[in-house]
N, C-alpha and C positions, 0 to 999 in steps of 0.2 A: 504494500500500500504506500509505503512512504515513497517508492520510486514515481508515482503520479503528480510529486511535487515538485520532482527534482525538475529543473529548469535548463535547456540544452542553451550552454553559452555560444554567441557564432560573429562572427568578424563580418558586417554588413559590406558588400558595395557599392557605389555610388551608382551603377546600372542598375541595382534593383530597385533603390529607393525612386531614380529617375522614371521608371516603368511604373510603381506603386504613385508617384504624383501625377502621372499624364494621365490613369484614369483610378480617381478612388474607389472603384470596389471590382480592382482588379484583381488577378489571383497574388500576384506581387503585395497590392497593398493589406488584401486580406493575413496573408502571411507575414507582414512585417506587426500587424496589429494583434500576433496571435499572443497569447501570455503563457504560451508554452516554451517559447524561447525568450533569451535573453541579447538583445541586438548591440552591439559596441561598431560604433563608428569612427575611423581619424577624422579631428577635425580638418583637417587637410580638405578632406571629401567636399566640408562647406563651401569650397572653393569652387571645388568641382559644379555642384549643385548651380553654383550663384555664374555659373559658366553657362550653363542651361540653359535659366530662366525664359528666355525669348522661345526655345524651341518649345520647354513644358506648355509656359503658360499661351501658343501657339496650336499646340496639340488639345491640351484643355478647353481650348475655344475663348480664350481670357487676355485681356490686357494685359500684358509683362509687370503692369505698375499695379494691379489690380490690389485688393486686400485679400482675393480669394485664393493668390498664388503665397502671400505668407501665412494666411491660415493653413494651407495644407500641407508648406511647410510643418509648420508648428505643429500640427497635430498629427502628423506623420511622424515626426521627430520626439513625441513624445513617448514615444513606444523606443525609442531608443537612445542608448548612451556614447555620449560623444566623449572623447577621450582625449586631451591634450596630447602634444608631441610628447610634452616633457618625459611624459609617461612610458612611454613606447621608446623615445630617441637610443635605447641603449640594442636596441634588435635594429637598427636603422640598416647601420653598416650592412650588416647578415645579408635583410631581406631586399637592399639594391645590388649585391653579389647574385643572388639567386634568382633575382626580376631581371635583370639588364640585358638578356637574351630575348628576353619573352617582349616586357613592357613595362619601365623602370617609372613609370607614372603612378603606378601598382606598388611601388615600395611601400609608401605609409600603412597602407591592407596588410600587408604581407608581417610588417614587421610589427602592427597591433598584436596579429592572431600569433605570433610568436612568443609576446609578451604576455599573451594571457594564456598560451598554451590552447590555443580553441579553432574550428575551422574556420575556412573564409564560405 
């Protein structure tokens, strides 16, 4: 019984949250809003997101300046934790060794889910 509580920790990326914004009751957003996991994001990622905006709130059908594009931020984001570099910056190195073949943009992902031991 007590395994029903335990909470799957997982290193979010900024492709799914971007899929969970463009339409809210996607299978993406439904999944980021589950409370069966535990969501950790780099703040890096806000970067990423705030790189979007024109396309989401485009797809959404919304003015880029809208209020309804940082609500959905916001309450998308409240299902998840955002995690300073500070935090992470000690797996930095590691996980740009490990990206930089692939896509070294992916470092901050790589080297959260290292620091907390959890997938991406």
């Amino acid at each position: 019984m007590e395994r029903d509580k335990e909470r799957i920790r997982i290193v979010i990326d900024t492709n799914v949250l971007i899929g969970a914004l463009v339409k809210d009751n996607s299978f993406k957003a439904r999944i980021v809003k589950d409370r069966h996991f535990d969501f950790f994001f780099p703040d890096y990622g806000h970067i990423e997101i705030e790189k979007f905006r024109e396309y989401i709130s485009t797809k959404r059908g919304k003015v880029p300046a809208a209020p309804s594009f940082d609500y959905a931020i916001t309450f998308l984001l409240d299902s998840v934790t955002t995690v300073p570099r500070q935090l992470y910056k000690d797996q930095v190195q590691r996980a740009y060794e490990e990206m930089a073949a692939i896509d070294p943009r992916d470092t901050p992902f790589l080297a959260l889910a290292l620091h907390l031991e959890s997938p991406i």
